[in-house]
C-alpha positions as CSV (number, residue, x, y, z in Angstrom):
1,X,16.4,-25.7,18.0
2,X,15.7,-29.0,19.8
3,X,18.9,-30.0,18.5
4,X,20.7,-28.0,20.9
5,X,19.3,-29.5,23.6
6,X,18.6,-28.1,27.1
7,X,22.3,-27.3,27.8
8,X,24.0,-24.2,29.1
9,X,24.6,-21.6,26.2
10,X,28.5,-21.7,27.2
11,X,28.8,-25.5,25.9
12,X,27.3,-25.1,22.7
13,X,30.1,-25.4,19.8
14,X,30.1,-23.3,16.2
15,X,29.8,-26.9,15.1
16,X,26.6,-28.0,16.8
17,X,25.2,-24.0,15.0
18,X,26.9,-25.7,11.6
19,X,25.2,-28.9,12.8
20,X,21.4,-27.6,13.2
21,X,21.7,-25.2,10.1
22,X,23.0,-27.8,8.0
23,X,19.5,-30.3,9.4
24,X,17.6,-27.1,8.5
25,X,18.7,-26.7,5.3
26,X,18.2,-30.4,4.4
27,X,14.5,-29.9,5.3
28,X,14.1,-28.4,1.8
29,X,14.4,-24.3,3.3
30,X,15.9,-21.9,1.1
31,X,19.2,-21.0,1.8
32,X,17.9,-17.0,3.2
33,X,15.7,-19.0,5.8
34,X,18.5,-21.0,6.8
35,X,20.6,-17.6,7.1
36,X,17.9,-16.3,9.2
37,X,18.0,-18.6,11.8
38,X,22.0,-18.0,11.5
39,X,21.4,-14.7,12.6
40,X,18.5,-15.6,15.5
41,X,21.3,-17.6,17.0
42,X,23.8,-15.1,16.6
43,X,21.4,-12.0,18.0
44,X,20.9,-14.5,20.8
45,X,24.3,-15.3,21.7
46,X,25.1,-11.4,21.1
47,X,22.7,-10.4,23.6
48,X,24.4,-13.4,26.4
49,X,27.6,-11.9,25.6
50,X,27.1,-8.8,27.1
51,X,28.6,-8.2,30.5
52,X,25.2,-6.3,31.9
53,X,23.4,-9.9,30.6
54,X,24.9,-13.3,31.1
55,X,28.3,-12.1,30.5
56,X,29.3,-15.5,28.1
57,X,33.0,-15.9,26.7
58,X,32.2,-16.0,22.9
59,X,29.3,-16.4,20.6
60,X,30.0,-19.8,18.7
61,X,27.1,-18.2,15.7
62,X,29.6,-15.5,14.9
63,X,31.3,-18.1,12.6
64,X,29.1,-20.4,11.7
65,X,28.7,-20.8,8.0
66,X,26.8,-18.5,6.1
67,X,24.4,-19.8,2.9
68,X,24.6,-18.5,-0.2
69,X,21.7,-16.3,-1.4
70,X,20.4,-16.0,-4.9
71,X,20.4,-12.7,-6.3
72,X,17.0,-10.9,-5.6
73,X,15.0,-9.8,-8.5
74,X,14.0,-6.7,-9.9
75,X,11.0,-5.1,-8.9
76,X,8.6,-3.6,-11.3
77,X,6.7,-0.6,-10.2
78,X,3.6,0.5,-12.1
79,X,1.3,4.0,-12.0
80,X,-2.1,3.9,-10.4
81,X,-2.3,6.7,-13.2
82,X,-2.4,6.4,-17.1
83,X,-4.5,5.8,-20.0
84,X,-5.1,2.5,-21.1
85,X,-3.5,-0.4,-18.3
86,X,-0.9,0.2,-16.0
87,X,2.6,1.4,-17.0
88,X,5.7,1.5,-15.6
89,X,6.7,4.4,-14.0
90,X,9.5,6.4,-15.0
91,X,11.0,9.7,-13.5
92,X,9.7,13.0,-15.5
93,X,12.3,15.3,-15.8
94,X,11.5,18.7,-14.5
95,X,12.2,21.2,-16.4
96,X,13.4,24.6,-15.0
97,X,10.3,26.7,-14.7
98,X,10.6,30.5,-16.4
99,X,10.6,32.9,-14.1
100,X,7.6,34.9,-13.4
101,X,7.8,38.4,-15.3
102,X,8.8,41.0,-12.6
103,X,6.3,44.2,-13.1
């Protein structure tokens, strides 16, 4: 965040944000650490917003450009229990237990 400089937080613009995310992301980060530090900035600039803190006008992060994410992939889940290797778990179906004889 050297980029910034050592300025107040009041005269830092949305594009100066745009400006160091877009430096980040040239570095060769993926776009969700790039979104990340989008949201740092923004928790940052929340938190100076508040009237109890520093009491700033506006959060320039709020609208800074977001990165788009690829999708996540699937996880695979596997039993610790089974025969022969691990298998995929899968939800057993309970089936209604008979009730027990009444003497």
């Amino acid at each position: 965040m050297d980029s910034l400089g050592d300025r107040p937080a009041e005269e830092i613009t949305t594009r100066e944000i745009n400006a160091l995310l877009t430096d980040q992301a040239a570095s060769g980060v993926a776009a969700r650490t790039v979104n990340k530090t989008r949201q740092l900035v923004c928790a940052i600039y929340n938190y100076a917003c508040q009237e109890s803190t520093f009491g700033l006008a506006r959060n320039p992060a709020a609208v800074a450009d977001r990165r788009p994410e690829p999708e996540r992939a699937r996880l695979d889940f596997y039993s610790p229990r089974g025969g022969r290797g691990a298998r995929p778990c899968r939800r057993r179906r309970r089936s209604p237990r008979p009730a027990a004889p009444r003497e």
